[in-house]
C-alpha positions, 0 to 999 in steps of 0.5 A: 958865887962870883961864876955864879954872878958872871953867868946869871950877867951873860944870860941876861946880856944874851936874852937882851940882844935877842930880844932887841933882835927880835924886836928890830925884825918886828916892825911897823914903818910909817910913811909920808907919800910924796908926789910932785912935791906934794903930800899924797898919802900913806903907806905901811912897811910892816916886818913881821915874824913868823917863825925861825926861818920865815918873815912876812913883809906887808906895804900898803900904799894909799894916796889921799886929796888931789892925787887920790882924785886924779890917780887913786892907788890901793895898793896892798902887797903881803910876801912870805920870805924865808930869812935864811937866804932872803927868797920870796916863799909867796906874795898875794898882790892886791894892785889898784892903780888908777884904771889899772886893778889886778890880784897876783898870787905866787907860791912856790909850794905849789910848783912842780920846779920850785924856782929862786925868787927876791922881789924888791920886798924881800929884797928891803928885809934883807937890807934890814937885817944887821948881816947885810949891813952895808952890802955892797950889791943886793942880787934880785930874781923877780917874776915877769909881770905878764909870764913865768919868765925871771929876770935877774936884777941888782941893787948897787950901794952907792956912796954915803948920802947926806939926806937931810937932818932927820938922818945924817948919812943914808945908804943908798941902793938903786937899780943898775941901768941894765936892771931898768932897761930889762923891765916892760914898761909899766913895771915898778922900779925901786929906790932905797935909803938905807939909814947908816944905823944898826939895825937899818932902816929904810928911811926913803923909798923912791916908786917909779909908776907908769905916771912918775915917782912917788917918793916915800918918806919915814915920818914914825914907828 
């Protein structure tokens, strides 16, 4: 009776991680957009399951007041990933940016030499899964914005970071020198505030554009 007991605990114990596993895989991330100090607009990080070995990534990013004015942005990006090795499947890219409107679709399905591909998003849902905590270096393989031509990239974890209150210490992962001097002019780069926590989660994100930084700041779930 008493094995019994243990082995009904240890199920339970199980099916509890593991939904809480799932539950931290699926996510809906609010944030704040920030541009010259000010408040700018929202954006969405949305991580959701789609099988055992596959993940969809969504971020929308859309400016509102002064900004939407001056620079509007709607930005609206949706990558498949497979969550075995973290490499980019697909990705349809709906991009508004100021006079700048383009619709980008990738699959490597479709290919006749299916090449290995992390964007900057499958890139963030790898720093969000508890194996990767702490990395000490996130290895990128990104498409060329205007060719086929892939350009090696890295994000390096620096030190501890204390951010502000909300979160005391943050895992800060940036692009190497080499990785920003290797992108054509108006290619995004990406910043990344890893909160020290399991799971992680990206409580800041830094976008450099063609006309500055927006920071984005996780203000709820």
């Amino acid at each position: 009776m008493k094995r019994a007991h243990n082995s009904f605990l240890y199920i339970l114990s199980v099916i509890i991680i593991l939904t809480t596993f799932k539950e931290a895989l699926s996510q809906n991330l609010r944030y704040q957009l920030i541009y010259q100090g000010m408040s700018a607009g929202q954006a969405l990080l949305k991580r959701e399951i789609i099988s055992d070995d596959t993940l969809k990534a969504t971020f929308i990013l859309k400016t509102q007041g002064l900004m939407d004015r001056l620079f509007p942005i709607r930005d609206t990006i949706a990558v498949l990933i497979d969550s075995r090795d973290y490499s980019t499947i697909s990705w349809k890219k709906i991009i508004n940016e100021g006079r700048y409107h383009r619709t980008k679709i990738f699959s490597r399905d479709t290919m006749s030499n299916p090449i290995f591909l992390r964007d900057e998003y499958s890139a963030l849902m790898m720093l969000m899964d508890t194996t990767y905590f702490r990395e000490p270096q996130i290895d990128l393989h990104i498409l060329h914005r205007d060719s086929l031509r892939i350009l090696p990239l890295q994000l390096n974890r620096k030190e501890l970071i204390q951010f502000d209150n909300d979160y005391n210490w943050t895992n800060l992962y940036e692009p190497t020198p080499e990785a920003i001097a290797s992108l054509v002019k108006g290619e995004n780069q990406m910043w990344i505030w890893m909160s020290d926590t399991r799971p992680s989660r990206p409580v800041r994100l830094k976008l450099k554009f063609q006309y500055g930084n927006i920071l984005l700041k996780l203000i709820d779930e």
